[in-house]
Phi, psi and omega in degrees: 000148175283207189265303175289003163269348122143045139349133147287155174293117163272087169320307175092026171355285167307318179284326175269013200291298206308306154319320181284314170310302179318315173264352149282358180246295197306312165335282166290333159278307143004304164294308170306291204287346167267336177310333178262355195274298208280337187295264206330320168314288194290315187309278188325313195298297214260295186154179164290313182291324188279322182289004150302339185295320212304296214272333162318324179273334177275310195281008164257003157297318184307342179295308180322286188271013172350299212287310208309321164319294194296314189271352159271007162266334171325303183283336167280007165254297153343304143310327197272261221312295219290346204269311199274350179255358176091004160323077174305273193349279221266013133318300162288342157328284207303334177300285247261353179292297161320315174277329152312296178281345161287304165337329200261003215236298160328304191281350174289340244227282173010277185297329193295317181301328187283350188242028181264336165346285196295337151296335188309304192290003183250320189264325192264167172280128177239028148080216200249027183238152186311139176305318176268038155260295219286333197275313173288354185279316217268348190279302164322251195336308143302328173270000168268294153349315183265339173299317191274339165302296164308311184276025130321303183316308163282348179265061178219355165251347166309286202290337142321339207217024167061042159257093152278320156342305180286311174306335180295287168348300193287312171327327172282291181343293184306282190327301202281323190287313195298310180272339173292351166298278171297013138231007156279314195286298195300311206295301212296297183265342188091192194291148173172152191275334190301337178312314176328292174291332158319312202289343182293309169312306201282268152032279170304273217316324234252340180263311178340308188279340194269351182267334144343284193288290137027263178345302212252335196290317188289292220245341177354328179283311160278117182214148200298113162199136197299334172303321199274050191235175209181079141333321152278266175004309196291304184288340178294323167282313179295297189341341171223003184279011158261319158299313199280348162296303118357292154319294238268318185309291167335285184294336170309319174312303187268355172240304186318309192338307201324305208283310159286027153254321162310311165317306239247339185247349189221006166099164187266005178245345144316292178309344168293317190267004132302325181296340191275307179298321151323306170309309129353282205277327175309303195288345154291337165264007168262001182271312176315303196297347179282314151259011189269319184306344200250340171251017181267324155342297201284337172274338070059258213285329160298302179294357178270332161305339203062046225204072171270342168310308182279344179268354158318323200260337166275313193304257193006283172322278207295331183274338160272310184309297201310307179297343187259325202284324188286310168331294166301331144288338180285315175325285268259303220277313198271328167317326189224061185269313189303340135122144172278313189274018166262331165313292177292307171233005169138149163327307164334351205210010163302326171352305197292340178326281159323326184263356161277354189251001191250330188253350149273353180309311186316350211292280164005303222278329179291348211258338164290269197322304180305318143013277196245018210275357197267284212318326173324289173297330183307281191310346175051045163252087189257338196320283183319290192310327194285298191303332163281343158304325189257015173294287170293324158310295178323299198298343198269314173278356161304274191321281214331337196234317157346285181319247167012310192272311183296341180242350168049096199184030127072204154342305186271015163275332178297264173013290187283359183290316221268350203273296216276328170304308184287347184296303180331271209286314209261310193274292185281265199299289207332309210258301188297328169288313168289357178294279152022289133351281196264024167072001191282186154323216133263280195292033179318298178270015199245329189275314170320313162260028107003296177292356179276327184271317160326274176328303176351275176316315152310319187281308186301341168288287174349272186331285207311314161322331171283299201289352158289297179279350171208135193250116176247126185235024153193152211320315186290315192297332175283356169277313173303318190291321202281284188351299191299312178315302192319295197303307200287340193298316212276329151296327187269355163278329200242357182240336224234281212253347188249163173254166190296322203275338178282336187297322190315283212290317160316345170251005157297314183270020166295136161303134192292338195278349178263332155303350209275329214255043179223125182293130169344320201268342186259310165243000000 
């Protein structure tokens, strides 16, 4: 039977882990390196003050697109299951509902955005650039959001059918459009933040269309048509996108906050040097995100089977390796944070080191959490997960401006707000509501990283003792020094803390070319 006769979807999990692993590592070295290439680029183009703006206006879309977020996580749980289960029909229901109903919702969505645009130069500090540079950077940005939000509707059947790969493409695509743009544009015209935001703009169209073609290449049997909109459908998905809306409220509470507040309470040459440690943690959780991204397919496809035994036992397996493998970069970043940013953007700013080593540890706790967050959805149990979001988010954004002013600790009162926060919500209920969820212990998934959290502490003791008695000052001993960590973390991991049936199974889904040069006795 096919596919388009209504097959269940055979993921392939194993067979596709390797390839999807691959291109989320092209992907993310891409990603590092023009991310880290372009700060120093924009500091020299633009200024301290103005390339502060930059990462401020991306981190006030998630305010924008809230509802249209919540409702395309709805339509990647719907879409996924009908797809893994050979429903065409209410597939293309879903589909084509999704596509209609996130438009209408962009376009309702259009003034609101031109006009938090058009306030920004009124509420933050913007230095010496213009209202109107300020009103086109966050308006361009904001409208490449909202673009890349509507073509979600074709990457949610890549990632239905397990092609992370293909999603990787566009996601490169965007990226390599984005930066070739904003430097043609600074030579051709010179520096200024609305180019930024064009390049954002051109970027989003330019991922629409390849994720499109992607899509109807993959996917032919779903296809755009307004007959095909579904009311009932329609209500059935908004029926949890106001709790997951709620979640979305929350975390913005716990993560967004940071950057507008640090404007708002220390000025836009703070946010800037807070945005360079932000940076650290965003590239540990896309590093992170190179497997998590690669197991949520696979907890999908147990729930689309009713297969709770097995996703006990895969969430488990996935909260640990990912926490202890992480464990060794969050070490690695906060042992040698003085520097990687003296390295990366200048001595001036080794400073930052300590208050870079309080905003990525919390890192750990998301990285559990992202873990276990596919049951939530699978299982459509959003109630509990909103009200502890915005619970914990509210309480979080008390601090965030509380700390600082009462203890007069600058920065790292955000920082430790946002650390405690995230221990609460990513560390503690996340892992225990999905046990919960599946009827498990509570700490079904909580004992599994213990040992991510363990190691963690040991490297950070370690560390500080190293970085006392041998002092590194250049980029090769520091690749030497990551390396030596790295060889011994990487024996004692695989000979010590994983057991024979998990080293089996990390080395079935190994890339064969990686497998070929890791000795048996070892893995």
């Amino acid at each position: 039977m096919t596919e388009e006769q209504g097959a269940p979807l055979d993921i392939k999990f194993q067979q596709r882990f390797s390839k999807n692993l691959i291109s989320n590592v092209v992907y993310f070295v891409l990603n590092v390196i023009i991310g880290l290439a372009l700060v120093p680029f924009f500091l020299d183009t633009l200024g301290e003050a103005a390339y502060g703006l930059i990462p401020l206006a991306t981190s006030l879309t998630s305010y924008v697109t809230l509802i249209i977020d919540a409702v395309n996580g709805a339509i990647s749980r719907y879409l996924t299951i009908d797809l893994q289960r050979g429903d065409i029909t209410k597939a293309n229901e879903t589909f084509n509902t999704a596509v209609f109903g996130t438009l209408g919702i962009i376009l309702i969505l259009v003034p609101i955005s031109l006009l938090v645009a058009g306030l920004a130069p009124s509420i933050f500090n913007i230095g010496t650039e213009s209202p109107t540079a300020v009103f086109l950077l966050f308006a361009l940005v904001f409208g490449s959001i909202l673009i890349r939000a509507w073509s979600s509707n074709f990457m949610v059947t890549l990632f239905a059918y397990n092609r992370l790969d293909l999603r990787n493409y566009v996601n490169v695509a965007n990226l390599l459009v984005q930066v070739v743009v904003v430097i043609l544009l600074f030579w051709i015209i010179g520096p200024s933040l609305p180019l930024v935001g064009f390049s954002y703009f051109v970027a989003a169209v330019a991922a629409l269309a390849l994720s499109y073609i992607l899509s109807r290449n993959l996917c032919p049997f779903l296809t755009i048509s307004v007959e095909k909109f579904s009311k009932s459908r329609l209500r059935e998905i908004l029926s949890i996108t106001g709790w997951t809306t709620i979640i979305k409220i929350g975390l913005l509470f716990q993560g967004h906050i940071a950057l507008i507040a640090v404007n708002i309470l220390f000025g836009d040459v703070a946010g800037t040097e807070y945005s360079l440690t932000l940076m650290w943690s965003a590239l540990l959780l896309t590093i992170a995100g190179l497997l998590t991204n690669c197991f949520t397919p696979m907890i999908y496809s147990y729930r689309a089977k009713n297969n709770r035994d097995g996703i006990i036992k895969f969430t488990s397996f996935t909260v640990k390796i990912t926490t202890l493998f992480m464990a060794l970069l969050i070490g690695l970043v906060c042992i040698f944070a003085s520097q990687l940013l003296t390295f990366w953007v200048g001595n001036e700013y080794a400073a930052l080191a300590t208050l870079m080593g309080f905003v990525v540890i919390p890192v750990i706790f998301l990285i559990q959490s992202s873990c276990c967050a596919p049951i939530n959805a699978a299982y459509v149990r959003v109630r509990m997960p909103a009200i502890a979001n915005i619970v914990v988010g509210v309480f979080n954004l008390i601090l965030v401006f509380a700390l600082p002013i009462i203890f007069n600790i600058g920065m790292y009162g955000i920082a430790l707000a946002i650390g405690f926060s995230n221990f609460i919500l990513f560390g503690g209920f996340s892992p225990i509501y999905g046990a919960y969820i599946l009827k498990a212990p509570l700490f079904t998934f909580v004992k599994p990283a213990l040992p991510g959290y363990l190691t963690l502490a040991v490297f950070l003791v370690a560390g500080s003792i190293l970085t006392y008695f041998v002092y590194i000052d250049s980029i090769v001993e520091l690749i030497i020094a990551g390396c030596i960590i790295s060889g011994i973390y990487g024996l004692f991991l695989c000979k010590i803390l994983l057991n024979k049936e998990e080293r089996i199974l990390i080395r079935s889904v190994l890339p064969k070319m990686v497998a070929r040069f890791i000795p048996t006795w070892l893995l």
